[in-house]
OpenMM code with the backbone's topology and positions (N, CA, C; nanometers):
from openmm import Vec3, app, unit

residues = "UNK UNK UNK UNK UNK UNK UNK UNK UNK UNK UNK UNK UNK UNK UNK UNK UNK UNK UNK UNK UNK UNK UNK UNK UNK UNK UNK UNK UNK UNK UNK UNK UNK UNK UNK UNK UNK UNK UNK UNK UNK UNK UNK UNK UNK UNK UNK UNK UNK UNK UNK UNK UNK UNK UNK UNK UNK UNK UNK UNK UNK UNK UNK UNK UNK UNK UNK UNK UNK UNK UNK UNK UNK UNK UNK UNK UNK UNK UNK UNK UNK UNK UNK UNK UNK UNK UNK UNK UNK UNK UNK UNK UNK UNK UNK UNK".split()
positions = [
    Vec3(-2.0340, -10.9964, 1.4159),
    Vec3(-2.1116, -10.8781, 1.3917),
    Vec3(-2.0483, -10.8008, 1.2763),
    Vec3(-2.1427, -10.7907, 1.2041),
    Vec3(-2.0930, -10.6833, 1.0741),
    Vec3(-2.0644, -10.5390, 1.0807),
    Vec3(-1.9865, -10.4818, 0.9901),
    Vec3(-2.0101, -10.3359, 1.0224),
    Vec3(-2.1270, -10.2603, 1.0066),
    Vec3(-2.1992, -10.3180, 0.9446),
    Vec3(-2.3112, -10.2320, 0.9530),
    Vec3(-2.4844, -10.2944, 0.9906),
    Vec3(-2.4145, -10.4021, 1.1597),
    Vec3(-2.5220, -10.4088, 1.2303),
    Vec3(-2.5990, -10.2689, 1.2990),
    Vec3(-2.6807, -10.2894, 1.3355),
    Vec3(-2.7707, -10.1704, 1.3896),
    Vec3(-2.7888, -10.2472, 1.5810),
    Vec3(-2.7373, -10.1520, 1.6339),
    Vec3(-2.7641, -10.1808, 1.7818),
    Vec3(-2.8763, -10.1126, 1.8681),
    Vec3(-2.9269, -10.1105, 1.9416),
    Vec3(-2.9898, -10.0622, 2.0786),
    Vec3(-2.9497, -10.0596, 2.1508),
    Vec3(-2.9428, -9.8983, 2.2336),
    Vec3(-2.8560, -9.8880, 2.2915),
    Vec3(-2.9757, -9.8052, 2.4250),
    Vec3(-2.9121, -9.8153, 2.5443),
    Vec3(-2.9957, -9.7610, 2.6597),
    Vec3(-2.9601, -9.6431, 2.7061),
    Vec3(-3.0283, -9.5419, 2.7249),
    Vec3(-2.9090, -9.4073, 2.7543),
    Vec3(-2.9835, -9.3672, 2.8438),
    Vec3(-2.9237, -9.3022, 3.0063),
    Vec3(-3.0188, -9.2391, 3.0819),
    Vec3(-2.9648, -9.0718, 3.0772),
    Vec3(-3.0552, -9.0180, 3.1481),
    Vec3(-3.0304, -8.8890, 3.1508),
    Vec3(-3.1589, -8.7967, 3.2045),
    Vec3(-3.0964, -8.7426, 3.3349),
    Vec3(-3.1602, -8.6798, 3.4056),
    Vec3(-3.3190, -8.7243, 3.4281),
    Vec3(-3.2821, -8.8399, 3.4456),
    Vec3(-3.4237, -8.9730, 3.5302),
    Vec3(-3.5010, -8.9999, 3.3996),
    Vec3(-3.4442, -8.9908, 3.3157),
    Vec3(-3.5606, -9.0588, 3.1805),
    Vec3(-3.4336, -9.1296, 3.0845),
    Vec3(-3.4844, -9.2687, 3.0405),
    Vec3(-3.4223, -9.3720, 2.9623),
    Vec3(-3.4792, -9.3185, 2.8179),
    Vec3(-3.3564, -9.2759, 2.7497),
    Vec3(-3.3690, -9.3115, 2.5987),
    Vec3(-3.3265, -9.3562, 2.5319),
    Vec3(-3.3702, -9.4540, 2.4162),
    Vec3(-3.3393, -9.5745, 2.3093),
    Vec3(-3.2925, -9.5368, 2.2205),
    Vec3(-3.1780, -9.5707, 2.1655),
    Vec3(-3.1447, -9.5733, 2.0570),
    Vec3(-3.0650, -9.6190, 1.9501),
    Vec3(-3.0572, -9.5974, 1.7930),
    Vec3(-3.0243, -9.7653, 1.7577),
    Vec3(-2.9136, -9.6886, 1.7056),
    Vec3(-2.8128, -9.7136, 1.6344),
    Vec3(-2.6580, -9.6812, 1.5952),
    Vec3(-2.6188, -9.7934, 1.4854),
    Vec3(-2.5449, -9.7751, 1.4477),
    Vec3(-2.4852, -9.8011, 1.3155),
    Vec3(-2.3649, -9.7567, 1.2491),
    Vec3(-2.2579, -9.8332, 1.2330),
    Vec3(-2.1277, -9.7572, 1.1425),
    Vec3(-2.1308, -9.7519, 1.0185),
    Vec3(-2.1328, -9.6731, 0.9343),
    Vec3(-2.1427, -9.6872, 0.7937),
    Vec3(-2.0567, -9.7529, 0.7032),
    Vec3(-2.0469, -9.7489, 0.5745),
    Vec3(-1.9182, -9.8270, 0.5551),
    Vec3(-1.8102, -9.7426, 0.4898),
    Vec3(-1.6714, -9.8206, 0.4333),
    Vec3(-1.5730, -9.7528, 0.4410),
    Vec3(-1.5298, -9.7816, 0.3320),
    Vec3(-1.5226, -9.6965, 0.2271),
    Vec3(-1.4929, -9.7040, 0.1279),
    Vec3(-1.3625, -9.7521, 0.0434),
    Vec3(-1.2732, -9.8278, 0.0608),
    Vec3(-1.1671, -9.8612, -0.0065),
    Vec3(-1.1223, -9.8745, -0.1992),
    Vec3(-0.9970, -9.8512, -0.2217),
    Vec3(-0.9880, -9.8938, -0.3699),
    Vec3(-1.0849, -9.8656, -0.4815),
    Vec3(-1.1032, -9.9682, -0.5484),
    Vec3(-1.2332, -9.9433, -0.6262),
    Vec3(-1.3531, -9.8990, -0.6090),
    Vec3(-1.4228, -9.9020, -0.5061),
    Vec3(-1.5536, -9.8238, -0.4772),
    Vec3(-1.5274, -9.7060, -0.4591),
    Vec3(-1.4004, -9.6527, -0.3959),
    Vec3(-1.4540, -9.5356, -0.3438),
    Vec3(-1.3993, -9.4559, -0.5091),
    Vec3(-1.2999, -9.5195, -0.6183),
    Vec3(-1.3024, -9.4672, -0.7569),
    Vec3(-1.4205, -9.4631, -0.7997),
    Vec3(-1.5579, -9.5635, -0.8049),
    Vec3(-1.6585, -9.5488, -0.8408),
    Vec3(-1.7626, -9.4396, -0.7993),
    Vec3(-1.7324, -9.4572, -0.6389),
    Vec3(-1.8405, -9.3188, -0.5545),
    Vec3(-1.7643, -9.1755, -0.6284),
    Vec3(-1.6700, -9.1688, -0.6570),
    Vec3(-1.6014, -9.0211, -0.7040),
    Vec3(-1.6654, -9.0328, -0.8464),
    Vec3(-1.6623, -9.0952, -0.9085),
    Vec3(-1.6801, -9.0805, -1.0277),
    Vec3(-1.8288, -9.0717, -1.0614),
    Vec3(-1.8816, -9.1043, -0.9627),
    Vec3(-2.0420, -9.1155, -0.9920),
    Vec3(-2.0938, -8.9554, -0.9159),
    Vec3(-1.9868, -8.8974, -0.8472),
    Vec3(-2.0102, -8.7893, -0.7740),
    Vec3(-1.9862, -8.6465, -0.8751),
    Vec3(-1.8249, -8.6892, -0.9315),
    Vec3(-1.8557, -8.6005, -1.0989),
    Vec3(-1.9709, -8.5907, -1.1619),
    Vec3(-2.0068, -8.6940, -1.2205),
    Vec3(-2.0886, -8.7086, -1.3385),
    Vec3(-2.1891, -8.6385, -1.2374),
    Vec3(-2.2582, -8.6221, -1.1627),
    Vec3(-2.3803, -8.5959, -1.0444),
    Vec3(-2.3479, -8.4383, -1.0650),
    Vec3(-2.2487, -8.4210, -1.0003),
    Vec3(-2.2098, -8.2497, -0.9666),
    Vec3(-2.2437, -8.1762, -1.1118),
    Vec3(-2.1590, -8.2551, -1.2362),
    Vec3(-2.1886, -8.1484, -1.3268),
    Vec3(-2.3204, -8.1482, -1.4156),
    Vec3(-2.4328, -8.2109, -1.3741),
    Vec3(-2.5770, -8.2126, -1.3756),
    Vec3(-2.6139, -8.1222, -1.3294),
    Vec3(-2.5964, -8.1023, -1.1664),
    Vec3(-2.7132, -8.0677, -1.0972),
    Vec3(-2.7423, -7.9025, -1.1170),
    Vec3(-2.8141, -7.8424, -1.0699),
    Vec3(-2.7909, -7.7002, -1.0543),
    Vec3(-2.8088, -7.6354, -0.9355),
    Vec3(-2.8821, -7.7455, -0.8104),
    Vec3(-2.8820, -7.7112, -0.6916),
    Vec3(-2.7080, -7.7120, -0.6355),
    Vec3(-2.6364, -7.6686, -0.6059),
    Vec3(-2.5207, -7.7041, -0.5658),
    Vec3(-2.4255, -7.6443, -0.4241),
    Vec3(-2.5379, -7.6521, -0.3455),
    Vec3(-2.4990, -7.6431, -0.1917),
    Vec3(-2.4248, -7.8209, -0.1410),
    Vec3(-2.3552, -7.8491, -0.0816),
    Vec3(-2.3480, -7.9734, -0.0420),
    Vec3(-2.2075, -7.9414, 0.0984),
    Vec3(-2.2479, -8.0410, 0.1799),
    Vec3(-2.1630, -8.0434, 0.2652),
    Vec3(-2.1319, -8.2029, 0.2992),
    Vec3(-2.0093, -8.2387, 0.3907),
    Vec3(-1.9662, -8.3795, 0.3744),
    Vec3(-2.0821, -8.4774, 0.4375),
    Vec3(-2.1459, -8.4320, 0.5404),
    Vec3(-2.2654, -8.5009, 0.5886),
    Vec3(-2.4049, -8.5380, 0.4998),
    Vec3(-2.4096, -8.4321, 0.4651),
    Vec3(-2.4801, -8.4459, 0.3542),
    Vec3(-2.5193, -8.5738, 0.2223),
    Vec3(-2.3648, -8.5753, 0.2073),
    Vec3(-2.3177, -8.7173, 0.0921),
    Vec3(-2.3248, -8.8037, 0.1634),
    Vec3(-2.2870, -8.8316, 0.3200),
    Vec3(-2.2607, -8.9546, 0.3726),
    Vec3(-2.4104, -9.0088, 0.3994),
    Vec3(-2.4810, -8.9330, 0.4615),
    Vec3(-2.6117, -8.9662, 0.4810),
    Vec3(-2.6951, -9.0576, 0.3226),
    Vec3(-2.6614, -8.9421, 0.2080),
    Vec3(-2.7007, -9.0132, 0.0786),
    Vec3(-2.6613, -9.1741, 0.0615),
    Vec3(-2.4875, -9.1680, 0.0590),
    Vec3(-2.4601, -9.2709, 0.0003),
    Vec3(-2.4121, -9.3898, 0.0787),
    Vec3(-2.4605, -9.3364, 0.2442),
    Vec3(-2.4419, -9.4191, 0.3039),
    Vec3(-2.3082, -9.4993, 0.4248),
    Vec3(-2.2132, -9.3668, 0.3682),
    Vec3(-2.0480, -9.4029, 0.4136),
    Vec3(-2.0322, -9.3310, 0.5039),
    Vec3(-1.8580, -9.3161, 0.5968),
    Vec3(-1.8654, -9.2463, 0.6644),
    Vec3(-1.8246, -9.1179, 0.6270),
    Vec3(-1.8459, -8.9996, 0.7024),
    Vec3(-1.8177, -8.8655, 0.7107),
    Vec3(-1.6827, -8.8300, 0.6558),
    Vec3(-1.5809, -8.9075, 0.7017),
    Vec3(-1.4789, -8.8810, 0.7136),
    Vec3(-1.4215, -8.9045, 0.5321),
    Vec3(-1.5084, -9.0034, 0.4726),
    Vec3(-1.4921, -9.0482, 0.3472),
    Vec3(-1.5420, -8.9494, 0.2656),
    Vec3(-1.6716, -8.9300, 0.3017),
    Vec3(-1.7686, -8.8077, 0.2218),
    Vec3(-1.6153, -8.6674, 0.2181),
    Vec3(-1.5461, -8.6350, 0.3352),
    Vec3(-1.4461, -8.5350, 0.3073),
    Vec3(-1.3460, -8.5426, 0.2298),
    Vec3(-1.3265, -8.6682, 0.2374),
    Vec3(-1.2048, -8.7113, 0.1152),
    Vec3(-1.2835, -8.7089, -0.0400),
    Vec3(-1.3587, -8.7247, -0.0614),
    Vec3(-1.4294, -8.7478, -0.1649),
    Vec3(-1.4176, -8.5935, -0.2219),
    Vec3(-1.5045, -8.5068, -0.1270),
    Vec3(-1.4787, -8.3273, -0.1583),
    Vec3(-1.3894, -8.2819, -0.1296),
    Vec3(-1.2786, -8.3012, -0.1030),
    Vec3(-1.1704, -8.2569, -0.0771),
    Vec3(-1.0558, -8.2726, -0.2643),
    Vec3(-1.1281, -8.4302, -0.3239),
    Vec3(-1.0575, -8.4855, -0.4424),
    Vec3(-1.1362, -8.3891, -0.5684),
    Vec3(-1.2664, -8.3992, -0.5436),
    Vec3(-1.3450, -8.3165, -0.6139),
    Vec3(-1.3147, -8.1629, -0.6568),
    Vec3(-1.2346, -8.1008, -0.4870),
    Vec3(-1.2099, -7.9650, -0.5011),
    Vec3(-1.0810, -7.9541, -0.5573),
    Vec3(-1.0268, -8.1008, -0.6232),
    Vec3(-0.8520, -8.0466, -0.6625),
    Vec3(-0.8937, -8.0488, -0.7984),
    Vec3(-1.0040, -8.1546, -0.8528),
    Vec3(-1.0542, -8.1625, -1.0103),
    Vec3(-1.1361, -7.9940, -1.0332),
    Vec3(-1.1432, -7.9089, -0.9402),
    Vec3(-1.2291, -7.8026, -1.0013),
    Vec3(-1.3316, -7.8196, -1.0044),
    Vec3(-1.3980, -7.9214, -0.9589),
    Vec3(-1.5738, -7.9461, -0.9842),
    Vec3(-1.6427, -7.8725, -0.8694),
    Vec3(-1.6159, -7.8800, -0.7290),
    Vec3(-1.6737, -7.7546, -0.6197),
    Vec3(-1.5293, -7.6748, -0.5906),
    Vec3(-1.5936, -7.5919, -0.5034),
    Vec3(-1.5287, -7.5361, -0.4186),
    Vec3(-1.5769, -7.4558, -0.2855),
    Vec3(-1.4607, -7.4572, -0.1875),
    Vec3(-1.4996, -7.4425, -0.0720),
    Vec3(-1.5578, -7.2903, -0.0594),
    Vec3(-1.6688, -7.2979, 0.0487),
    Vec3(-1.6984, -7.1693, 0.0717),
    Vec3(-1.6851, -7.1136, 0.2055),
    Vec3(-1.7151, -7.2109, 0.2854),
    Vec3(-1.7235, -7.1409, 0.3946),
    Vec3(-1.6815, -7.2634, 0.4951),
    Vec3(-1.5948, -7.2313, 0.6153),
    Vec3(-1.5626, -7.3585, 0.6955),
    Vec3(-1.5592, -7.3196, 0.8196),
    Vec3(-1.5702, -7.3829, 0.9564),
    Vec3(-1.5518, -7.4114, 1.0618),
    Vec3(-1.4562, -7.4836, 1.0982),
    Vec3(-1.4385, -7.5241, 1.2671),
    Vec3(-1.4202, -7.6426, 1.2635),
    Vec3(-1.4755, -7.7469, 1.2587),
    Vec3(-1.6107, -7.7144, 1.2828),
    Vec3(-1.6905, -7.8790, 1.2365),
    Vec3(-1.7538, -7.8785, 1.0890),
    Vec3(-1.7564, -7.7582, 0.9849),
    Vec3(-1.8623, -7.7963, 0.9279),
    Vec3(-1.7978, -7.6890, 0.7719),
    Vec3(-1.7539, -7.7780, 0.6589),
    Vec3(-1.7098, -7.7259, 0.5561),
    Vec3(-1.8639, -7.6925, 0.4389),
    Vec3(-1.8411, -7.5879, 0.3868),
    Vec3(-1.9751, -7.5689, 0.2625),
    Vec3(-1.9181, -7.5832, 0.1534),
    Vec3(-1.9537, -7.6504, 0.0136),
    Vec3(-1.8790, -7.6438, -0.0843),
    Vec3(-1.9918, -7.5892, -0.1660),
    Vec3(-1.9610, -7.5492, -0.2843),
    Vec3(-2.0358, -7.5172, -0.3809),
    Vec3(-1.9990, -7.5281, -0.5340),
    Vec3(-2.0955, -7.5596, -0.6549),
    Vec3(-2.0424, -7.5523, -0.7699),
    Vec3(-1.9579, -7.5147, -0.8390),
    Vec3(-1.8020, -7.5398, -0.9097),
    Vec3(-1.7540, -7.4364, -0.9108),
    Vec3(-1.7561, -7.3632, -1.0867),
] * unit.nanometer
topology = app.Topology()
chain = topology.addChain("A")
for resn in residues:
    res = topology.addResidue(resn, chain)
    for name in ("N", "CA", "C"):
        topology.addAtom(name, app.Element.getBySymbol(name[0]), res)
């Protein structure tokens, strides 16, 4: 099984069965994840919408969460966002 089979999964809860399918995203190592940063520069200093949070990217590009934070976390040492507002679950970055 690959990492990024898709399963079905059976879940009960409070007398009703619900379906659902799951998936791990992938994990960026070495060279890709130099490429996802670099393609995330060139992106950032385009855009002019510039709300983004780490879920956000992962959903886009497909990886996990935890990568999408490393990614803005590298971004926020180059000066390209910066943080605005954080939790514990949930960082905002913005243009900087």
């Amino acid at each position: 099984m690959s990492i990024t089979d898709k399963r079905t999964r059976k879940k009960r809860r409070w007398g009703k069965i619900f379906e659902y399918s799951s998936y791990e995203r992938k994990l960026l190592v070495g060279d890709e994840y130099k490429e996802v940063l670099k393609e995330l520069e060139e992106d950032y200093k385009k855009r002019k919408k510039m709300v983004v949070t780490p879920q956000e990217i992962a959903a886009q590009r497909d990886i996990r969460v935890s990568v999408a934070k490393q990614l803005l976390d590298d971004l926020e040492e180059k000066k390209i966002v910066k943080q605005v507002s954080s939790n514990r679950r949930l960082k905002v970055y913005v243009k900087n």
